[in-house]
N, C-alpha and C positions, 0 to 999 in steps of 0.2 A: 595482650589481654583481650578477652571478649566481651565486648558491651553487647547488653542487649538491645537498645538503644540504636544501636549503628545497624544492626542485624535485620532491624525491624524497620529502619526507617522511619523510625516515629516524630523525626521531625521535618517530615517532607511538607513542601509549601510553607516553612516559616521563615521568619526574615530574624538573624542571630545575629547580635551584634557584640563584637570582644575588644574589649582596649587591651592593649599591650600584645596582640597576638604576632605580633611578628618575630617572635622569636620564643624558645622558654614552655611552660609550660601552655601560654595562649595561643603558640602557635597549633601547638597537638590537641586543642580544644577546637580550634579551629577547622585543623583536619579531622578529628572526630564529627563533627557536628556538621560538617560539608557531609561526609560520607553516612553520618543518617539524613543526608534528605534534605540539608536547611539552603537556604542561600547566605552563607556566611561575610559579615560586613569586616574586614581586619583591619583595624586600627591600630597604630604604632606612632610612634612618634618623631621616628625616624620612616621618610618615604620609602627608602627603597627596601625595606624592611615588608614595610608592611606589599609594596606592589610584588615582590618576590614569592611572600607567602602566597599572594592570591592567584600569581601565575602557576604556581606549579600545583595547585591544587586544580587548577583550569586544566593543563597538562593535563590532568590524570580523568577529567571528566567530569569534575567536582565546580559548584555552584560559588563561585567568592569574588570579590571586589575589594579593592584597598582603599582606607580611606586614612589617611595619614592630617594626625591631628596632636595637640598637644591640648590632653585634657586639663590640664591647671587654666588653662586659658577656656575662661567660660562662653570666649566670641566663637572659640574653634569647637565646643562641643558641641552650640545650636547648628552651624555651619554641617556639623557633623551628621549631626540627627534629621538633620531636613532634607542634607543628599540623600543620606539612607531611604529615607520616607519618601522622597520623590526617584527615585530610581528605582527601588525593590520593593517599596511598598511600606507601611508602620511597621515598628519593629516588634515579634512577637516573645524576644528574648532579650536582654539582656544581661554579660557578663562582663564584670571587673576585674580583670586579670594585670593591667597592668602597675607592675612594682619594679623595688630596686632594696637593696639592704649597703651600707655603707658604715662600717663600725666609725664610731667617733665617742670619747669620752663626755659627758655631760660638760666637763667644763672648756672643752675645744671647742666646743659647736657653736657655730656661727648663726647669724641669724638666717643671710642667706641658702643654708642646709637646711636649716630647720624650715623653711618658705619650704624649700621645693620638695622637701618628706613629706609636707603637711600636703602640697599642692596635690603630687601624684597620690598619694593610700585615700585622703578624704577628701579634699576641695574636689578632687574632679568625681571621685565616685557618687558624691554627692549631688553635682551639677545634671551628670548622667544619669542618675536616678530620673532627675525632674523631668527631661527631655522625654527619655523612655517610657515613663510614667503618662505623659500627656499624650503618645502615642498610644499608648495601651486601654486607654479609662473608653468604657462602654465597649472593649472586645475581651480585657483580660490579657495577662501577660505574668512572665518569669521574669525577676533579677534574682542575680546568684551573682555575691561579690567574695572576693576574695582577701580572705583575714590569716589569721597567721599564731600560731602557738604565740607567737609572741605580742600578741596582743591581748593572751589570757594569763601570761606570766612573762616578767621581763628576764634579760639579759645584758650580759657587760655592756656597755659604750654601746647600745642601741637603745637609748631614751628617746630619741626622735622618733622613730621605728615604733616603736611598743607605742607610745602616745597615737600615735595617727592609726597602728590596728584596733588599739583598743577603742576610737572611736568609728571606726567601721563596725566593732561586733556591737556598740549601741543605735549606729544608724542602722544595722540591721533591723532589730529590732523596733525605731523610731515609724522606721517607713513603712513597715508589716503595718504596722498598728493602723498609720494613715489610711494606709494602699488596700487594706484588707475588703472596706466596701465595694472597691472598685475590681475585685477579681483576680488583685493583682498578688503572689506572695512574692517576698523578699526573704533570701537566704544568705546562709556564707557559711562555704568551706575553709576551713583551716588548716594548711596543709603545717605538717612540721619542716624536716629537710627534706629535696628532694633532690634527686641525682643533677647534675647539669653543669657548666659552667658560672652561671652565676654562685655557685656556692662554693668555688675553689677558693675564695678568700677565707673560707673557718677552714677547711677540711683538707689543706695543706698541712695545717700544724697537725705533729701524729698525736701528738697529745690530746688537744681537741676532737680528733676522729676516736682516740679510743675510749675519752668519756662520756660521747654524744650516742657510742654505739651497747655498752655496758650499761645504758641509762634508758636505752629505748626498748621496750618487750619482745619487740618483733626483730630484731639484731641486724636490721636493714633502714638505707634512708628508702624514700619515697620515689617512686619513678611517673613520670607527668600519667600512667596511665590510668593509677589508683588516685588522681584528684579527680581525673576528667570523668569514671566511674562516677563518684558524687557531685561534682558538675551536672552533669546528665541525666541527670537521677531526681536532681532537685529540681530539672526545667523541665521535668516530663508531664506527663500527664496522672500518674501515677502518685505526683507527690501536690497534688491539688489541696490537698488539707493539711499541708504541712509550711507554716511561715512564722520568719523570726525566730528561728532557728541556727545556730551554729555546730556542722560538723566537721567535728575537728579529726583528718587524717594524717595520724601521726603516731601511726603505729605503738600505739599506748602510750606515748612520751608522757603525756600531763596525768596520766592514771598510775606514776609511778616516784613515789618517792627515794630517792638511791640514799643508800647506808655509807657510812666512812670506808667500809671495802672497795666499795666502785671509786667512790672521791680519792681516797688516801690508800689504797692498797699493803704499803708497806707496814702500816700500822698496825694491822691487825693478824691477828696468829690462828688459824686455821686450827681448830681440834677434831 
Protein backbone atom coordinates (compact mmCIF):
# COMPACT_ATOMS: atom_id res chain seq x y z
CA UNK A 1 0.00 0.00 0.00
CA UNK A 2 1.00 3.56 -0.55
CA UNK A 3 1.26 5.92 2.31
CA UNK A 4 1.63 9.28 1.70
CA UNK A 5 3.14 9.89 4.72
CA UNK A 6 6.18 7.65 4.11
CA UNK A 7 6.47 9.14 0.50
CA UNK A 8 6.65 12.53 1.85
CA UNK A 9 8.74 11.95 4.77
CA UNK A 10 6.52 14.00 6.91
CA UNK A 11 7.93 12.63 9.88
CA UNK A 12 11.48 13.38 9.46
CA UNK A 13 13.31 14.75 12.66
CA UNK A 14 10.58 13.24 14.99
CA UNK A 15 11.33 11.05 17.76
CA UNK A 16 8.19 7.87 17.57
CA UNK A 17 7.82 5.97 20.06
CA UNK A 18 5.56 2.30 19.72
CA UNK A 19 5.04 -0.34 22.57
CA UNK A 20 4.54 -3.71 21.29
CA UNK A 21 6.44 -3.08 18.10
CA UNK A 22 8.45 -5.93 17.92
CA UNK A 23 6.34 -7.85 16.31
CA UNK A 24 2.45 -7.74 14.72
CA UNK A 25 1.17 -4.89 13.45
CA UNK A 26 3.70 -2.44 15.78
CA UNK A 27 6.26 -3.70 14.11
CA UNK A 28 5.06 -2.44 10.39
CA UNK A 29 4.17 0.88 12.29
CA UNK A 30 7.50 0.81 13.04
CA UNK A 31 8.81 0.33 9.66
CA UNK A 32 6.36 2.64 8.30
CA UNK A 33 7.29 5.40 10.34
CA UNK A 34 11.23 4.71 10.16
CA UNK A 35 10.90 5.10 6.41
CA UNK A 36 8.89 8.44 6.64
CA UNK A 37 11.62 10.08 8.29
CA UNK A 38 11.18 9.34 12.32
CA UNK A 39 13.68 7.94 14.50
CA UNK A 40 11.61 5.21 15.81
CA UNK A 41 11.93 4.18 19.58
CA UNK A 42 10.63 -0.04 19.66
CA UNK A 43 9.46 -1.34 22.52
CA UNK A 44 8.41 -4.96 23.28
CA UNK A 45 8.47 -6.74 25.88
CA UNK A 46 10.37 -9.29 25.03
CA UNK A 47 14.24 -7.91 24.28
CA UNK A 48 15.29 -9.52 21.46
CA UNK A 49 12.15 -8.69 19.89
CA UNK A 50 12.29 -5.50 20.15
CA UNK A 51 16.62 -5.32 19.34
CA UNK A 52 15.65 -7.47 16.15
CA UNK A 53 13.17 -5.05 14.90
CA UNK A 54 15.59 -2.16 15.35
CA UNK A 55 18.39 -3.91 13.63
CA UNK A 56 16.96 -4.75 10.55
CA UNK A 57 15.44 -1.49 10.03
CA UNK A 58 19.17 -0.12 10.76
CA UNK A 59 20.02 -2.73 8.02
CA UNK A 60 18.14 -1.08 5.64
CA UNK A 61 19.21 2.51 6.47
CA UNK A 62 16.19 3.37 8.61
CA UNK A 63 16.44 5.48 12.06
CA UNK A 64 15.46 2.81 15.32
CA UNK A 65 16.55 1.78 18.73
CA UNK A 66 15.17 -0.88 20.96
CA UNK A 67 14.05 -0.21 24.01
CA UNK A 68 12.64 -3.41 25.60
CA UNK A 69 10.37 -2.72 28.58
CA UNK A 70 7.22 -4.11 30.23
CA UNK A 71 4.78 -1.43 30.15
CA UNK A 72 2.26 -2.81 33.12
CA UNK A 73 5.24 -2.02 35.11
CA UNK A 74 5.02 1.88 35.72
CA UNK A 75 9.29 1.66 37.09
CA UNK A 76 9.97 0.38 33.26
CA UNK A 77 7.85 2.89 31.54
CA UNK A 78 9.57 6.14 33.27
CA UNK A 79 13.02 4.22 32.80
CA UNK A 80 11.60 4.00 29.30
CA UNK A 81 10.63 7.61 28.39
CA UNK A 82 13.86 9.06 29.94
CA UNK A 83 16.11 6.80 27.77
CA UNK A 84 14.19 7.77 24.87
CA UNK A 85 14.25 11.59 25.86
CA UNK A 86 17.92 11.53 26.65
CA UNK A 87 19.18 9.59 23.62
CA UNK A 88 16.92 10.83 20.64
CA UNK A 89 15.63 13.59 22.10
CA UNK A 90 11.42 14.32 23.71
CA UNK A 91 9.22 12.30 22.10
CA UNK A 92 7.19 13.82 19.46
CA UNK A 93 4.69 10.71 18.85
CA UNK A 94 3.39 8.54 20.67
CA UNK A 95 1.77 4.91 19.83
CA UNK A 96 0.12 2.05 21.73
CA UNK A 97 0.20 -0.79 19.87
CA UNK A 98 1.03 -3.28 22.27
CA UNK A 99 -1.70 -6.20 22.95
CA UNK A 100 -2.62 -9.73 23.20
CA UNK A 101 -6.29 -11.45 22.84
CA UNK A 102 -6.61 -14.67 24.81
CA UNK A 103 -10.26 -16.35 24.74
CA UNK A 104 -11.25 -17.20 28.44
CA UNK A 105 -14.98 -17.55 29.54
CA UNK A 106 -16.16 -15.04 32.22
CA UNK A 107 -16.30 -17.52 34.66
CA UNK A 108 -12.52 -19.15 34.12
CA UNK A 109 -10.83 -16.07 34.57
CA UNK A 110 -8.68 -15.65 37.06
CA UNK A 111 -7.62 -12.98 38.71
CA UNK A 112 -4.10 -13.11 37.54
CA UNK A 113 -5.41 -12.83 33.56
CA UNK A 114 -7.54 -10.33 34.31
CA UNK A 115 -4.18 -8.23 36.08
CA UNK A 116 -2.26 -8.74 33.16
CA UNK A 117 -5.39 -7.72 30.36
CA UNK A 118 -5.94 -4.84 32.44
CA UNK A 119 -2.09 -4.30 32.89
CA UNK A 120 -1.07 -4.35 28.93
CA UNK A 121 -4.55 -2.63 26.81
CA UNK A 122 -4.88 0.31 30.08
CA UNK A 123 -2.46 0.31 33.00
CA UNK A 124 0.34 0.81 30.79
CA UNK A 125 -1.20 2.93 27.96
CA UNK A 126 -2.29 4.94 30.59
CA UNK A 127 1.25 5.33 32.45
CA UNK A 128 2.56 6.07 28.65
CA UNK A 129 0.34 8.77 28.03
CA UNK A 130 1.68 10.52 31.25
CA UNK A 131 5.33 10.19 30.41
CA UNK A 132 4.78 11.31 26.78
CA UNK A 133 2.56 13.84 27.69
CA UNK A 134 5.24 15.63 30.03
CA UNK A 135 7.60 15.40 27.19
CA UNK A 136 5.32 16.97 24.85
CA UNK A 137 3.55 20.07 26.99
CA UNK A 138 4.88 23.45 25.53
CA UNK A 139 6.15 21.70 21.89
CA UNK A 140 3.00 19.73 21.20
CA UNK A 141 2.59 16.16 20.24
CA UNK A 142 0.60 13.00 18.90
CA UNK A 143 -0.88 9.91 20.80
CA UNK A 144 -2.52 7.37 18.72
CA UNK A 145 -3.58 4.18 20.85
CA UNK A 146 -4.80 1.36 19.82
CA UNK A 147 -8.59 -0.02 20.57
CA UNK A 148 -10.22 -2.71 19.13
CA UNK A 149 -13.87 -3.36 17.63
CA UNK A 150 -14.02 -4.95 20.61
CA UNK A 151 -14.15 -2.46 22.81
CA UNK A 152 -17.17 -0.98 21.02
CA UNK A 153 -19.04 -4.32 21.04
CA UNK A 154 -18.27 -7.38 23.07
CA UNK A 155 -17.63 -11.06 22.11
CA UNK A 156 -17.67 -14.82 23.52
CA UNK A 157 -15.10 -15.49 26.42
CA UNK A 158 -13.22 -12.00 25.92
CA UNK A 159 -14.79 -10.01 28.86
CA UNK A 160 -11.27 -9.11 30.00
CA UNK A 161 -10.48 -8.02 26.46
CA UNK A 162 -13.62 -5.79 25.76
CA UNK A 163 -13.44 -4.25 29.50
CA UNK A 164 -9.62 -2.90 29.25
CA UNK A 165 -10.63 -1.70 25.22
CA UNK A 166 -13.40 -0.24 26.20
CA UNK A 167 -11.55 1.78 28.56
CA UNK A 168 -8.88 2.81 26.22
CA UNK A 169 -11.81 4.30 23.86
CA UNK A 170 -12.73 6.59 27.19
CA UNK A 171 -9.09 7.34 27.93
CA UNK A 172 -9.04 8.45 24.53
CA UNK A 173 -11.30 10.67 25.02
CA UNK A 174 -10.25 11.55 28.86
CA UNK A 175 -6.89 12.66 27.89
CA UNK A 176 -8.08 14.70 24.48
CA UNK A 177 -10.03 16.64 26.89
CA UNK A 178 -6.81 17.23 29.41
CA UNK A 179 -4.18 17.31 26.61
CA UNK A 180 -6.10 19.58 24.24
CA UNK A 181 -4.59 23.06 25.89
CA UNK A 182 -1.30 21.76 25.59
CA UNK A 183 -1.20 21.04 21.69
CA UNK A 184 -1.35 17.75 22.41
CA UNK A 185 -4.33 15.39 20.38
CA UNK A 186 -5.13 11.93 21.51
CA UNK A 187 -6.60 9.24 19.21
CA UNK A 188 -7.38 5.51 18.61
CA UNK A 189 -7.66 3.27 15.89
CA UNK A 190 -9.65 0.29 15.99
CA UNK A 191 -8.79 -2.07 13.99
CA UNK A 192 -11.19 -5.30 13.59
CA UNK A 193 -9.38 -8.54 12.38
CA UNK A 194 -6.35 -8.34 10.84
CA UNK A 195 -4.24 -10.92 8.96
CA UNK A 196 -1.15 -12.33 11.21
CA UNK A 197 -0.52 -14.99 13.41
CA UNK A 198 -1.76 -13.71 16.41
CA UNK A 199 -5.26 -14.31 15.17
CA UNK A 200 -4.93 -18.01 14.25
CA UNK A 201 -6.65 -18.88 17.39
CA UNK A 202 -10.40 -17.57 15.95
CA UNK A 203 -9.64 -18.24 12.29
CA UNK A 204 -8.67 -21.79 12.49
CA UNK A 205 -12.30 -22.83 13.28
CA UNK A 206 -13.87 -22.62 9.50
CA UNK A 207 -16.93 -21.99 11.08
CA UNK A 208 -15.63 -18.86 12.69
CA UNK A 209 -13.88 -17.63 9.40
CA UNK A 210 -16.98 -17.97 7.46
CA UNK A 211 -19.28 -16.05 9.91
CA UNK A 212 -16.52 -13.30 10.54
CA UNK A 213 -16.28 -12.92 6.81
CA UNK A 214 -20.22 -13.08 5.63
CA UNK A 215 -20.57 -10.33 8.44
CA UNK A 216 -17.94 -8.04 7.32
CA UNK A 217 -18.81 -5.44 4.08
CA UNK A 218 -15.53 -5.60 2.64
CA UNK A 219 -15.20 -9.78 2.59
CA UNK A 220 -11.60 -9.39 3.74
CA UNK A 221 -9.75 -9.24 7.25
CA UNK A 222 -7.33 -6.37 7.72
CA UNK A 223 -3.80 -6.31 6.80
CA UNK A 224 -1.16 -4.22 9.26
CA UNK A 225 -1.05 -1.71 6.13
CA UNK A 226 -4.74 -0.28 6.35
CA UNK A 227 -4.12 0.41 10.36
CA UNK A 228 -0.80 2.03 9.88
CA UNK A 229 -2.66 4.24 6.89
CA UNK A 230 -4.71 5.64 9.98
CA UNK A 231 -2.00 5.35 12.46
CA UNK A 232 -0.24 7.89 10.27
CA UNK A 233 -2.67 9.89 9.44
CA UNK A 234 -3.71 10.70 12.95
CA UNK A 235 0.11 11.72 13.93
CA UNK A 236 0.42 13.86 10.97
CA UNK A 237 0.19 17.12 10.70
CA UNK A 238 -2.81 17.05 8.70
CA UNK A 239 -4.92 15.79 11.49
CA UNK A 240 -4.14 18.71 14.04
CA UNK A 241 -7.82 19.56 14.67
CA UNK A 242 -8.75 16.30 15.06
CA UNK A 243 -8.86 14.55 18.86
CA UNK A 244 -10.70 12.17 20.94
CA UNK A 245 -11.51 10.43 18.24
CA UNK A 246 -11.89 6.78 17.52
CA UNK A 247 -11.42 5.24 13.92
CA UNK A 248 -12.43 2.18 13.69
CA UNK A 249 -10.78 0.00 10.57
CA UNK A 250 -12.83 -2.64 10.14
CA UNK A 251 -14.05 -2.88 7.13
CA UNK A 252 -17.63 -1.99 7.96
CA UNK A 253 -17.85 -4.80 10.75
CA UNK A 254 -19.85 -2.46 13.38
CA UNK A 255 -21.90 -0.76 10.56
CA UNK A 256 -23.47 -4.04 9.80
CA UNK A 257 -26.15 -5.89 11.38
CA UNK A 258 -26.24 -9.69 9.96
CA UNK A 259 -29.73 -11.45 9.50
CA UNK A 260 -30.45 -15.33 10.36
CA UNK A 261 -29.05 -16.12 6.65
CA UNK A 262 -25.41 -15.17 7.46
CA UNK A 263 -26.01 -16.68 11.35
CA UNK A 264 -28.27 -19.83 10.57
CA UNK A 265 -28.21 -20.33 6.85
CA UNK A 266 -30.08 -23.48 6.64
CA UNK A 267 -33.04 -21.78 8.07
CA UNK A 268 -34.00 -19.91 5.73
CA UNK A 269 -35.53 -20.61 1.90
CA UNK A 270 -34.23 -18.29 -0.64
CA UNK A 271 -37.28 -17.15 -3.14
Amino acid sequence: MSLPWVETKAFKDRVVLITGAGRGIGENLAERFAQAGATVVVNDIVAERANGVAERLGRAGLRAAPAAADIARVDQVREMFEAAQREHGPVDVFVSSAGFAERRPLLEADEAYWDQTQGVHLKGPFFCIQHAARQMIGRGGRVVLLTSIGGYAAQMHLAAYASAKGGVTLLTKAAALELAPHGITVNAVGPGAVEGPWNRQFFEDPEYTRIWMATAPMRRLAVNDDIAAAVLFLASQEAAYITGQVLYVDGGKLAYVPGVDVLMPGLVQHR
